[in-house]
DODRENTOR-216633 format. One record per residue (C-alpha): residue number from 1; x, y, z. Coordinates in Angstrom, 3 decimals. Example, Ala and Ser with C-alpha at 12.3 -4.5 7.8 and 13.67 -1.06 7.14 Angstrom:
BEGIN
+-----+----------+----------+----------+
| num |        u |        v |        w |
+-----+----------+----------+----------+
|   1 |   12.300 |   -4.500 |    7.800 |
|   2 |   13.670 |   -1.060 |    7.140 |
+-----+----------+----------+----------+
END
This chain:
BEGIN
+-----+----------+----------+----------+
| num |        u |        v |        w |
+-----+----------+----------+----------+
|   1 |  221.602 |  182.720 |  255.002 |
|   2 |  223.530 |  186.180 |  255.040 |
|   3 |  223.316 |  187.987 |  258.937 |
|   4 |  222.973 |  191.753 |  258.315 |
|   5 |  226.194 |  192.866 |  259.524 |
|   6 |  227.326 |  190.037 |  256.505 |
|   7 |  225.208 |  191.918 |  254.224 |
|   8 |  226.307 |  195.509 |  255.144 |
|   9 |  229.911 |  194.463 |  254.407 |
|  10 |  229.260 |  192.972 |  250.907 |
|  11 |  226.886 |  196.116 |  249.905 |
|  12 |  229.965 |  197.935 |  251.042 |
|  13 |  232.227 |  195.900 |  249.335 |
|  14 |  230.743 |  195.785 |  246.174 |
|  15 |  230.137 |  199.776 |  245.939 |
|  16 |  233.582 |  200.661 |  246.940 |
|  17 |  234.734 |  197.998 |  244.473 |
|  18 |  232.423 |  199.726 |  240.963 |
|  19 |  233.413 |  202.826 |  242.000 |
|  20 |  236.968 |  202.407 |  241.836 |
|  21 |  236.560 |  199.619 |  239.120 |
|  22 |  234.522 |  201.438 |  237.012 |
|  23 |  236.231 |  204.506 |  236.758 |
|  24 |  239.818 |  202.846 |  236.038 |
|  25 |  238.265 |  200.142 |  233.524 |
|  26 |  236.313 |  203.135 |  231.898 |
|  27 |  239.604 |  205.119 |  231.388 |
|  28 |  241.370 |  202.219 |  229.889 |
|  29 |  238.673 |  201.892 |  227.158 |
|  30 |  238.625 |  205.261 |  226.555 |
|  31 |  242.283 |  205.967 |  226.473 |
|  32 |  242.718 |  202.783 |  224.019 |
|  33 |  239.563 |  204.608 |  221.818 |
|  34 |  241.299 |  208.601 |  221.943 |
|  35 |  244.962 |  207.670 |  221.778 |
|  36 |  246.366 |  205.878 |  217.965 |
|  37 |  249.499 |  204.392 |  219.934 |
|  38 |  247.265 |  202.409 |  222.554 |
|  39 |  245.446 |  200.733 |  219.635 |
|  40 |  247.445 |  197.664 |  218.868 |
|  41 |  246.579 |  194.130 |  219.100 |
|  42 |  247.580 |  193.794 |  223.132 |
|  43 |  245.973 |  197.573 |  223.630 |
|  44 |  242.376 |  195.937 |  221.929 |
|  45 |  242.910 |  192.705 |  224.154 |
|  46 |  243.381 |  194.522 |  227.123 |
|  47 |  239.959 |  196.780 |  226.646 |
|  48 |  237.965 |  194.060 |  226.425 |
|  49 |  239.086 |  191.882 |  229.429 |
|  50 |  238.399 |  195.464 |  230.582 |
|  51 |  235.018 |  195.126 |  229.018 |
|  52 |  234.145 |  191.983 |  230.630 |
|  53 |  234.730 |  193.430 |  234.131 |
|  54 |  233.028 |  195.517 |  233.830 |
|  55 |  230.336 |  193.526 |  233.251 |
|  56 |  231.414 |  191.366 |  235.930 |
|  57 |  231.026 |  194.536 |  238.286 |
|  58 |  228.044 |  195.865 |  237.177 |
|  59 |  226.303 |  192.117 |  237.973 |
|  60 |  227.970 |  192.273 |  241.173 |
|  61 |  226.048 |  195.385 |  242.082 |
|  62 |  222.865 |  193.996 |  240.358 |
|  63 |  223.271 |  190.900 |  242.868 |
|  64 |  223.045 |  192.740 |  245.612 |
|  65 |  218.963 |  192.851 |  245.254 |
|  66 |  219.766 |  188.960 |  245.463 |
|  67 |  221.812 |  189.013 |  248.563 |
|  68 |  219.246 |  191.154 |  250.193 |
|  69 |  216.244 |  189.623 |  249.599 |
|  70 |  218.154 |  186.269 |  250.908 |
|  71 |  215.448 |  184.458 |  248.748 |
|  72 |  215.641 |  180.571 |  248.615 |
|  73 |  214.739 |  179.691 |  244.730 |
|  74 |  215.457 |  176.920 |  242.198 |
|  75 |  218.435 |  176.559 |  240.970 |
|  76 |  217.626 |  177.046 |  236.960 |
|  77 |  216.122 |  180.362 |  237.993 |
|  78 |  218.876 |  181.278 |  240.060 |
|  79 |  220.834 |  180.607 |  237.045 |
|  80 |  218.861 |  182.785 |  234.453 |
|  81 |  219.433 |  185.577 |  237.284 |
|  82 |  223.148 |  186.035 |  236.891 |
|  83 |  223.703 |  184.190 |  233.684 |
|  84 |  225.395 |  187.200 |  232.268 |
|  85 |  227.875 |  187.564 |  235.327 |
|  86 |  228.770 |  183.990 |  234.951 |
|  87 |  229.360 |  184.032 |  231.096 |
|  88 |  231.160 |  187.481 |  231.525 |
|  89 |  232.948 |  185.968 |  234.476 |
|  90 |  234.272 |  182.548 |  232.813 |
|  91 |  235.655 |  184.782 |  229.624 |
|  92 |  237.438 |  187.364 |  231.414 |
|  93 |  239.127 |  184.830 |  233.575 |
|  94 |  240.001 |  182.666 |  230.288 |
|  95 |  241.446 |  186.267 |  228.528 |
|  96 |  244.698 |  186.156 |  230.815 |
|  97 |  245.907 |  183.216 |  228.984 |
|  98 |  245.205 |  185.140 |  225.914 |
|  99 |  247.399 |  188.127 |  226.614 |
| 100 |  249.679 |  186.322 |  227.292 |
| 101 |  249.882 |  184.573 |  224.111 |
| 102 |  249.630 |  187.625 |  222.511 |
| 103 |  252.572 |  188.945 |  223.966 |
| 104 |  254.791 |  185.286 |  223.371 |
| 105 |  253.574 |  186.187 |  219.456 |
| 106 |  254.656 |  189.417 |  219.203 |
| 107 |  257.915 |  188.199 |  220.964 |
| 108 |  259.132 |  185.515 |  219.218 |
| 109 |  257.458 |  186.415 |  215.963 |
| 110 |  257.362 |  190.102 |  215.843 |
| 111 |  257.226 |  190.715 |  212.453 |
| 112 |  254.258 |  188.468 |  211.489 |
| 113 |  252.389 |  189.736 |  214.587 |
| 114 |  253.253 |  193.413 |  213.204 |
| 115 |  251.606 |  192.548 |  209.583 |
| 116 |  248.769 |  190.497 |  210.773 |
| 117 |  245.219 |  192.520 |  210.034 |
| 118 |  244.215 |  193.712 |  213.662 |
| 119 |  240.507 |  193.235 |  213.542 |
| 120 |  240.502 |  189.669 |  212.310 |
| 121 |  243.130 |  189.171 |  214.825 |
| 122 |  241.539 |  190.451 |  217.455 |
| 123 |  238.395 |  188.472 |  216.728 |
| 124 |  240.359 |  185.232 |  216.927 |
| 125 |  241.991 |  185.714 |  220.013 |
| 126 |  238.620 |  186.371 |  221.340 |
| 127 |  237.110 |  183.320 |  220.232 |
| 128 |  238.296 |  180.681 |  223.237 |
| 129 |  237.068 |  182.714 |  225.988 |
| 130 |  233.641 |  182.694 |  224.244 |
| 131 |  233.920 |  179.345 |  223.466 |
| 132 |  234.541 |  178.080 |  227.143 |
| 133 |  232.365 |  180.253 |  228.697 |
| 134 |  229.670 |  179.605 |  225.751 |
| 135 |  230.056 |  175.624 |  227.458 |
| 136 |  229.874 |  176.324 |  230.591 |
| 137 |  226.617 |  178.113 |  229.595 |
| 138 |  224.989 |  176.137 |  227.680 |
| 139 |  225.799 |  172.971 |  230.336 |
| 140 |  224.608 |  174.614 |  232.777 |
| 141 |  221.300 |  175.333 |  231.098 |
| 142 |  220.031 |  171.876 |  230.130 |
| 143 |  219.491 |  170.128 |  233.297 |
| 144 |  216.395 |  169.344 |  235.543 |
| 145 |  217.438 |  170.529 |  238.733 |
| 146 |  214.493 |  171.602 |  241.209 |
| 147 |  216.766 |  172.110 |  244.254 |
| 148 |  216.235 |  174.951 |  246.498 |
| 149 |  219.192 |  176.938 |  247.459 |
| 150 |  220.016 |  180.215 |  248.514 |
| 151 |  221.142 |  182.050 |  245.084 |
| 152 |  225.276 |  182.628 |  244.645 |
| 153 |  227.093 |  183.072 |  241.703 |
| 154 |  229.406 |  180.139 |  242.660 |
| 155 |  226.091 |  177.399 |  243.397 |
| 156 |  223.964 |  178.972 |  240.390 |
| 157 |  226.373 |  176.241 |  237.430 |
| 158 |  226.463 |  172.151 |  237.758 |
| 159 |  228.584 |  170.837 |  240.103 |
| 160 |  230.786 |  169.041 |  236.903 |
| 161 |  230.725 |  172.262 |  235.133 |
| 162 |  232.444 |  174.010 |  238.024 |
| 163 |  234.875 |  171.294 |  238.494 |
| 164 |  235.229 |  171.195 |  234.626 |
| 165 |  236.119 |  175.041 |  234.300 |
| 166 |  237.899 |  174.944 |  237.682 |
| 167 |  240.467 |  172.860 |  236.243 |
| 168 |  240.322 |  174.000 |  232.885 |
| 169 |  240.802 |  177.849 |  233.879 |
| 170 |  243.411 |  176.377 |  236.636 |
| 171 |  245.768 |  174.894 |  233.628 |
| 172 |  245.534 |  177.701 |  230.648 |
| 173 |  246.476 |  180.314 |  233.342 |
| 174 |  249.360 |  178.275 |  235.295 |
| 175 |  250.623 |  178.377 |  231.552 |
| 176 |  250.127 |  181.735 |  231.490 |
| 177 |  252.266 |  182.536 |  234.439 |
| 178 |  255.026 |  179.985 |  232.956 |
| 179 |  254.809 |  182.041 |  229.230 |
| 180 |  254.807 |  185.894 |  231.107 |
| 181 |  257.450 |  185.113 |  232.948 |
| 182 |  259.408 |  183.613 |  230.281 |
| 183 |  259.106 |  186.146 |  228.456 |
| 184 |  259.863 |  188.869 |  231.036 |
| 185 |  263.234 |  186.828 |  231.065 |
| 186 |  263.463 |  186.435 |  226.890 |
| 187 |  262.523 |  190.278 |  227.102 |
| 188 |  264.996 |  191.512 |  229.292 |
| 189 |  267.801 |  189.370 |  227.313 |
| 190 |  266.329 |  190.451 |  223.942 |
| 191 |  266.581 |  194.294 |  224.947 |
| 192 |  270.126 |  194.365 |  226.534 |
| 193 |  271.562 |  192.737 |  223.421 |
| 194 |  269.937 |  195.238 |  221.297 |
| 195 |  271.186 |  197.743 |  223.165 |
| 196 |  274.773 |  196.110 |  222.668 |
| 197 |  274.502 |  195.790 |  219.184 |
| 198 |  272.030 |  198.882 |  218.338 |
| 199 |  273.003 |  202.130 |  220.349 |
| 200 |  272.569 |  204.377 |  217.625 |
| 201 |  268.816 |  202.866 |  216.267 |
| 202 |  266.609 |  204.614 |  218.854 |
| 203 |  263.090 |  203.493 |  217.302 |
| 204 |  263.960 |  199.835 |  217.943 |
| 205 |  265.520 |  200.090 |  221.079 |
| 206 |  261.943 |  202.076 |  222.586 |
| 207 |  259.672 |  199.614 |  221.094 |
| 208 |  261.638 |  197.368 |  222.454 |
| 209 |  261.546 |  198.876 |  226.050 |
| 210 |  257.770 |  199.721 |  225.271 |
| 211 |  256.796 |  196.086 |  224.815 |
| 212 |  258.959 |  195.021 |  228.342 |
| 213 |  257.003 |  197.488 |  229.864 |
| 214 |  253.615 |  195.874 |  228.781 |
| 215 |  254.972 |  192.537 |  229.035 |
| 216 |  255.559 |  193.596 |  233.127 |
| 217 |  252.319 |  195.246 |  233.484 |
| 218 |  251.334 |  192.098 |  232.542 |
| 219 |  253.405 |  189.717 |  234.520 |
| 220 |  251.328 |  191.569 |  237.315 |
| 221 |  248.070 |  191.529 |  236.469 |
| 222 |  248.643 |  188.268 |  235.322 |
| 223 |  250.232 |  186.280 |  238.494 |
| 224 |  247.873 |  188.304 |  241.109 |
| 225 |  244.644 |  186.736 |  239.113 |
| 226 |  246.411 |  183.529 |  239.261 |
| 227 |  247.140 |  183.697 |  242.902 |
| 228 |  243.629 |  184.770 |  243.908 |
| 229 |  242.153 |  181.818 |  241.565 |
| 230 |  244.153 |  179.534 |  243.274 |
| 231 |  243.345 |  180.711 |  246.522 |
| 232 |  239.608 |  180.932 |  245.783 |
| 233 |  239.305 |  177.320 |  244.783 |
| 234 |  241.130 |  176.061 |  247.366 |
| 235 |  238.817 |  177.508 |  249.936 |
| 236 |  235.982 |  176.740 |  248.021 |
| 237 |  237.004 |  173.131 |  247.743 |
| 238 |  238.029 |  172.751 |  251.233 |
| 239 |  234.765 |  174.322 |  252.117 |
| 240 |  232.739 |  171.717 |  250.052 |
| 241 |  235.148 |  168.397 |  251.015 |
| 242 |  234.269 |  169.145 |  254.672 |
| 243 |  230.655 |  169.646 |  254.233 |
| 244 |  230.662 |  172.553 |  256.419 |
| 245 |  227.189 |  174.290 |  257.365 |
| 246 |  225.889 |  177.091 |  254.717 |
| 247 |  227.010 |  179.852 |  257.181 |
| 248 |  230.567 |  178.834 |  256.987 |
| 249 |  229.846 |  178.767 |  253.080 |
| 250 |  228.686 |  182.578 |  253.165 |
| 251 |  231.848 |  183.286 |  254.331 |
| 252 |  233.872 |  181.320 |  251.913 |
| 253 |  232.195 |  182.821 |  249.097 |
| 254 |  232.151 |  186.405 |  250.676 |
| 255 |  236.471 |  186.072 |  250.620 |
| 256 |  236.340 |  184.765 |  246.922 |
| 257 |  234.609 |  187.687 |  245.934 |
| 258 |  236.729 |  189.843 |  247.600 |
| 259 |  239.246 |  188.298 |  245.841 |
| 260 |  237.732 |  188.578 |  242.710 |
| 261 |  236.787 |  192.041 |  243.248 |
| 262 |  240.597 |  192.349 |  243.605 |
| 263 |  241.318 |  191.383 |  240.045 |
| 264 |  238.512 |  193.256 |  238.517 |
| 265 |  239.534 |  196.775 |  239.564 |
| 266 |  243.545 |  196.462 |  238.917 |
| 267 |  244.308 |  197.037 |  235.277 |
| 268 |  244.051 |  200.593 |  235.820 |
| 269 |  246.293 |  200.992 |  238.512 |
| 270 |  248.889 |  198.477 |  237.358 |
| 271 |  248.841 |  200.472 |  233.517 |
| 272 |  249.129 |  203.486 |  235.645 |
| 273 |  251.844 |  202.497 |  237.478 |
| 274 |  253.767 |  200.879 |  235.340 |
| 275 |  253.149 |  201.788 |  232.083 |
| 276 |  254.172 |  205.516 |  230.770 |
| 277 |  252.778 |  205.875 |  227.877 |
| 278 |  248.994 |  204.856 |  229.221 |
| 279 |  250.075 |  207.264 |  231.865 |
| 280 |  250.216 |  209.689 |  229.932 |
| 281 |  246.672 |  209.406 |  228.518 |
| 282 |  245.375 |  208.886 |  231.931 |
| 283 |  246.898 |  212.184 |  232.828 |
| 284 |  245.537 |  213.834 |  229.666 |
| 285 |  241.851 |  212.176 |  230.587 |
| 286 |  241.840 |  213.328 |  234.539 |
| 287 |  242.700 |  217.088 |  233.288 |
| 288 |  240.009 |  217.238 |  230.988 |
| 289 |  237.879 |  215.653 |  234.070 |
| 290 |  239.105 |  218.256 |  236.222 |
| 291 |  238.628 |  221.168 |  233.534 |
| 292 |  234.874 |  219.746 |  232.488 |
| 293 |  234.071 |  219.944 |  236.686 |
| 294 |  235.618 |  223.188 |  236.903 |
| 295 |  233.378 |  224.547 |  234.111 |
| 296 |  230.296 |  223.382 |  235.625 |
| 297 |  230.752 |  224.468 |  238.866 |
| 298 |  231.807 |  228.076 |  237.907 |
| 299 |  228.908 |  228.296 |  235.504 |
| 300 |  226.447 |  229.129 |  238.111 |
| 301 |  228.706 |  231.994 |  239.746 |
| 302 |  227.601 |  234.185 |  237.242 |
| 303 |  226.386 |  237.712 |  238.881 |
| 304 |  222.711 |  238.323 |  238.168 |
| 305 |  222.203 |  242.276 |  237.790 |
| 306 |  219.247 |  243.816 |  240.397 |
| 307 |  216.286 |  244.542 |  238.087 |
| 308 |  216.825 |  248.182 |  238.485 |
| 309 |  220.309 |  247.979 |  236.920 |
| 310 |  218.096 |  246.084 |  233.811 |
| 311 |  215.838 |  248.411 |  233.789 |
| 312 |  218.071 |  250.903 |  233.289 |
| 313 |  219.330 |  248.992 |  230.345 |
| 314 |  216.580 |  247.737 |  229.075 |
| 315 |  217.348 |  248.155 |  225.220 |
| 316 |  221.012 |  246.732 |  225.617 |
| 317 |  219.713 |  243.762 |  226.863 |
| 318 |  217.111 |  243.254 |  223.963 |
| 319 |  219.679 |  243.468 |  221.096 |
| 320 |  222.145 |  241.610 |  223.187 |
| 321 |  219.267 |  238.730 |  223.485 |
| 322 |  218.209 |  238.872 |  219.748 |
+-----+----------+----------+----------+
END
């Protein structure tokens, strides 16, 4: 059962966590939907696992009601609770691997990545992370379980179908680390030699250097997810092997989803960082921000003329107002 000083850090947590997440996941989407250039294959990819975080964050703040009211329930209902945080969950952490193999396509085949429709695409890429998180739904959800148990996202699936994704999620994305990285290395090769051989062909050599730059934004956000995964499960199965009391599990889960917090607020910040060209749109987006707040707060300051100053001008102000 959560202490309140326990509880006062997660609600802090988890606040400080949407309102950084949701304003950088937000500008992603909204960058990829204003700007023509951000709407490639990788650029659509990318807005979704944005999508699905913020889902993830949004439940996050909606479990908070759980954490509080440090209710003891059945298992199956604590599942219907946060089934949408665990399906959003399981597909966002399955859509690494999926970037990645994006970006191996468009790197050793670029031209057939290049004339494939997007949409259809797209759609396709999607489909695993739906698929595995569709499972781990839909086994969770036929069982007779009438245990009582404090309600956490990581307790709320079957034991098997955590140990199931565990390992499945642990192998696509230690695969993913081994493709980003080989790529940042086939990358780096593939863009010197062009450079060598193509000094005068500008076009290629910045798509070229475009597509490095992606393919380290993604090496990032990529290894930091798997390095928190790793670290979660570890914890979590330590925690579990050494049947430790539920206090000591509190704070086990409480550091896993810190750590997943971690990985659902970064894209923004890395794509800022290391990306110029969504840089550039984020730049664009904050000085329209900045120009729409300026509006409304000067709005207001307009002077209001002493009624003896409109009664003075009383007919003015009729034709003005008709």
């Amino acid at each position: 059962m959560y202490s309140l000083p326990h509880l006062v850090f997660i609600t802090v947590l988890i606040v400080l966590a949407n309102s950084v997440g949701l304003f950088g996941n937000l500008n992603v989407i909204i960058a990829t939907i204003r700007e023509p250039s951000l709407r490639t294959k990788g650029g659509y990819l990318m807005s979704i696992l944005c999508f699905l975080q913020i889902i993830c964050l949004l439940s996050e703040l909606g479990n908070l009601r759980v954490y509080w009211s440090r209710m003891v329930m059945d298992k199956e209902l604590c599942f219907r609770m946060i089934a949408v945080y665990l399906f959003s969950f399981i597909a966002q952490s399955v859509m690494y691997f999926i970037l990645s193999l994006d970006m191996l396509i468009a790197v050793l085949a670029p031209l057939k990545h290049k004339i494939w429709p997007t949409k259809p695409y797209v759609f396709l890429m999607c489909l695993p992370p739906a698929v595995i998180a569709c499972f781990a739904f839909v086994s969770s959800c036929y069982r007779n379980s009438n245990v009582n148990m404090t309600c956490r996202p990581a307790t709320a699936l079957v034991h098997h179908v955590v140990q199931a994704y565990t390992i499945i999620v642990m192998i696509i994305n230690t695969a993913a680390v081994a493709m980003i990285l080989s790529l940042a290395f086939l990358a780096n090769k593939k863009e010197k030699g062009m450079r060598d051989r193509h000094r005068s062909v500008d076009s290629d050599a910045s798509s070229v250097t475009a597509r490095n730059r992606m393919i380290r934004v993604l090496t990032i956000v990529i290894v930091v997810f798997v390095a928190t995964s790793y670290l979660t499960a570890i914890c979590v199965h330590i925690a579990f092997r050494m049947e430790l009391e539920e206090d000591y599990h509190d704070y086990v889960m409480t550091f896993g989803m810190m750590l997943a917090l971690l990985t659902y607020i970064q894209n923004y910040y890395v794509l800022w960082f290391r990306n110029p060209r969504y840089r550039r749109v984020f730049f664009q987006q904050l000085a329209c921000l900045q120009y729409c707040s300026c509006f409304c707060v000067k709005e207001p300051d307009i002077a209001v003329e002493p009624a003896s100053v409109r009664g003075r001008h009383g007919n003015n102000i009729q034709t003005t107002s008709l």
